[in-house]
N, C-alpha and C positions, 0 to 999 in steps of 0.2 A: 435783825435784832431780837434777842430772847429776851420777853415779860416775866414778868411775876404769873399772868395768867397763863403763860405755853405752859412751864414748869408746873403751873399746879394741875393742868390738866394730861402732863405727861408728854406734848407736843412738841419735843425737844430733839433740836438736828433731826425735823422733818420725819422722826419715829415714833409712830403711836404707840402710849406707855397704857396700862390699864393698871388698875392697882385690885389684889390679891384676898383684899377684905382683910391683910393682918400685916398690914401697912408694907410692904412689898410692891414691887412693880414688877411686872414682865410684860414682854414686847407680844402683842396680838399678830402680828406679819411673821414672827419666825418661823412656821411652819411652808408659809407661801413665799416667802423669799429663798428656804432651803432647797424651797422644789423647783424655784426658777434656776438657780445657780443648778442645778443637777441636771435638769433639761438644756441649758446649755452649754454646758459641759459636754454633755451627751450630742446634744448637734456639732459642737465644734471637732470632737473625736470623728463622729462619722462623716463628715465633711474632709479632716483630712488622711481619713482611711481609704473615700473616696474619689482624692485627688491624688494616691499615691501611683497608679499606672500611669495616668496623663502626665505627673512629674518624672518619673523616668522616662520613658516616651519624649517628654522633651529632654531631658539631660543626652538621651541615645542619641536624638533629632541634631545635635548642638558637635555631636563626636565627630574626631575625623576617622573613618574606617580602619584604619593600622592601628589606632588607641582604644577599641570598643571593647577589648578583655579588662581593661583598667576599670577597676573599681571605684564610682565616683559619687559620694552621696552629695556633692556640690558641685554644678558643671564648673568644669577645668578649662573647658575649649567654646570656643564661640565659633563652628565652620556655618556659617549662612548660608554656602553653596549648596549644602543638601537640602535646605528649601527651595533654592529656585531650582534644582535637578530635578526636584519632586514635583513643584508644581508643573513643571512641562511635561514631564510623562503623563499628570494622572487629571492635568485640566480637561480637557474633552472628556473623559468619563468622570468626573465630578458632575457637569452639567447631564450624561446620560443617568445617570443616580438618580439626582434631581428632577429631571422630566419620566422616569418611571414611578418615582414615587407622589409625583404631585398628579399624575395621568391615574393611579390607585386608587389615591385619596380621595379625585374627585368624584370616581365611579362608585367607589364606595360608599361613601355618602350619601348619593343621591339613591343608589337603590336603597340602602340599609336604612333610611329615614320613614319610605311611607311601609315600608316593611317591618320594622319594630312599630310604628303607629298601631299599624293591624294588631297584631299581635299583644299589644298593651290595653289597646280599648276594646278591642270586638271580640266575642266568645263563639267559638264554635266547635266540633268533635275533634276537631286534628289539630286544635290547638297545642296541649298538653305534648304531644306525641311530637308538632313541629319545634316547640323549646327544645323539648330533650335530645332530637337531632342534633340541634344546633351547641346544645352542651355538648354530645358526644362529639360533633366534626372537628370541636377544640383539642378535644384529646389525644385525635391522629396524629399522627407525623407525617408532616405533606410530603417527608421524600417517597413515602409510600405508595401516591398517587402518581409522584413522575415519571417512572417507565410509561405506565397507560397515557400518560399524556404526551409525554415524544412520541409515542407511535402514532399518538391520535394527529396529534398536528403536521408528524410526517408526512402522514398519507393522505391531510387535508393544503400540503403544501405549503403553512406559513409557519415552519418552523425557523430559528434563526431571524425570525421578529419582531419587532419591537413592540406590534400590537398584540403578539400571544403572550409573551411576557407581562406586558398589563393587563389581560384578561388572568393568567394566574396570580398575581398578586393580588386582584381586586379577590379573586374567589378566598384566597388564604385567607385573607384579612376580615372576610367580608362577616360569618358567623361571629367574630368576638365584638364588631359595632353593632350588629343587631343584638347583641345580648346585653351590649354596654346602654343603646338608646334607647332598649323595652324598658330597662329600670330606672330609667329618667323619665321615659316620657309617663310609667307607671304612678310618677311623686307628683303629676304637673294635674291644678284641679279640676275633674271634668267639668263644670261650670264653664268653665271658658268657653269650651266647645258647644256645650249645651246654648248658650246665648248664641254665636256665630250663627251656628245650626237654624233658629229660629229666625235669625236676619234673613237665611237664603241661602248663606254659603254654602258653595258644594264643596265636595269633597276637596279636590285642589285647590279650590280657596281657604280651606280650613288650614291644612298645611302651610300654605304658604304667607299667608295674611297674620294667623295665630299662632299655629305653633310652632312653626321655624324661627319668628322675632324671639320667643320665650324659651326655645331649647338652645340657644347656638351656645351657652358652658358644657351641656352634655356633647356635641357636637361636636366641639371645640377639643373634647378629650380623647373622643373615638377617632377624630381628624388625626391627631397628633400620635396616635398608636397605630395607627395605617401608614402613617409618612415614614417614622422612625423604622417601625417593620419592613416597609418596602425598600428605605433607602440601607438599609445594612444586609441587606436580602442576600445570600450566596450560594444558596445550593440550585436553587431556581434556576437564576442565569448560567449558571453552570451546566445544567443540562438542556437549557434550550436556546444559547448564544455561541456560534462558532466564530462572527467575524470579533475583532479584537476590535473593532470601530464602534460595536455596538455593546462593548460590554461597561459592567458598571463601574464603580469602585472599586469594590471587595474584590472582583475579578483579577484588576490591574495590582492591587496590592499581595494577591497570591502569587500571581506572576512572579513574584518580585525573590519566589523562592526556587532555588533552582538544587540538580543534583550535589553541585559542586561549591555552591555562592549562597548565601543569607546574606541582602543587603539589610540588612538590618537599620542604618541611618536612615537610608533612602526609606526603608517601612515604615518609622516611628515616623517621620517628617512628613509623610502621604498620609497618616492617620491622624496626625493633628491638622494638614488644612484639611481631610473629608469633615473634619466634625464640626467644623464652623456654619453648615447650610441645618442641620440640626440643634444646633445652639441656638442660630439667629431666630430659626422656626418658636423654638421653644421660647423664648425670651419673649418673640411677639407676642404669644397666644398665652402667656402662664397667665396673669389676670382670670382668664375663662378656664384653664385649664383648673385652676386651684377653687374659682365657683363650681367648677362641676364634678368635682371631688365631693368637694363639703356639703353640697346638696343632693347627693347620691347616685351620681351620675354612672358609680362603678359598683352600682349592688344588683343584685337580680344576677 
């Protein structure tokens, strides 16, 4: 119900009115409401500029192979079979994806934590000199290092792998989490450490007691850029996976192209279930993902 006093004070259908000083009113929000309507606008456009491959991807996923030249901005066909043809070829390396990337993450983590620690709090000559490595090792191209590494692990015998394979992806990955948890652990107040310190803690008590509970959104971010990296990895396993038992996804879905043949359905259908174990990842972990954004978790 509208007063006498909403209307005189301009509070009318929940918009605040101000008046002009020469008996006028104009709306105090219009400039913060024009910018919300723009910004979302704005996300709902890149949202589904975003979801235009995965939408054809399933429209392909949904074709029967003799109608895939047809031009279909709204699926025509509903074939199911090419998901459960899909999922039988590429289930077992779904789960090999998954256990290379989650074997990554974990080694990454662990060394990349009291590693960027050093490096954030202690000073010393070859500090300066260890960052900038670590900037420059982002900038190579790891295919550059994989001949020297198939040789190296040929003539050390465990090529073909699964544990050399995660020892290169932990290496890949490993420079852009230390670079990601120097600038977090950089934001976090030495005070903390300073009190622990004086309790007694030692060094791995600090880490573990202090600043592991208070870093896990930085963590959380550099986790989730290891996983994603390792699990869509393909040039990697490419040069250092021969049997077809141990390869990953990407592997299985290359396969998939041959001299004479683009299964094309059978591809689109293999790439919409790979993307579910990276969905689910991410879905768990955004909460911490989007704290360790906002608190800086990707500067430095």
């Amino acid at each position: 119900m509208v007063t006498d006093r909403d209307i005189g004070t301009g509070n009318y259908y929940g918009i605040l009115l101000e008046t002009d000083g020469k008996g006028g009113c104009g709306m105090r929000n219009n400039k913060s409401i024009a910018g919300k309507i723009v910004r979302i606008i704005l996300c709902i456009l890149f949202c589904m500029f975003a979801a235009i491959p995965i939408y054809e991807a399933l429209i392909v996923s949904l074709t029967p192979y003799s109608h895939l030249l047809e031009a279909q901005l709204v699926p025509h066909y509903f074939e199911l079979s090419n998901f459960t043809s899909a999922f039988g070829l590429i289930a077992g390396n779904v789960l090999n994806s998954f256990f290379y990337a989650c074997c990554a993450t974990v080694l990454t983590t662990l060394i990349s934590i009291p590693a960027a620690y050093v490096l954030s709090r202690y000073r010393f000559k070859l500090r300066q000199g260890m960052l900038f490595i670590l900037l420059l090792t982002q900038m190579m191209a790891g295919i550059v290092i994989l001949p020297t590494l198939y040789r190296m692990f040929q003539s050390l015998g465990i090529l073909n792998s699964r544990g050399a394979l995660v020892l290169v992806l932990t290496g890949i990955n490993l420079a852009l989490v230390v670079t990601i948890l120097h600038g977090y652990f950089s934001t976090l107040p030495a005070e903390l450490e300073e009190a622990a310190a004086l309790d007694g803690c030692s060094y791995i008590q600090l880490l573990v007691r202090v600043i592991f509970p208070i870093s896990g959104p930085g963590i959380a971010v550099g986790a989730i850029f290891v996983f994603i990296n390792s699990y869509n990895e393909f040039v990697v396993p490419l040069f250092l996976l021969s049997d077809a038992n141990k390869y990953p996804l990407t592997l299985v879905v290359y396969s998939l192209l041959s001299d004479t043949t683009i299964r094309w359905h059978i591809m689109a259908a293999a790439s919409l279930i790979g993307i579910i174990p990276p969905v689910v990842i991410f879905t768990f972990f955004q909460k911490y993902i989007i704290q360790g954004v906002t608190s800086g978790a990707v500067k430095g």
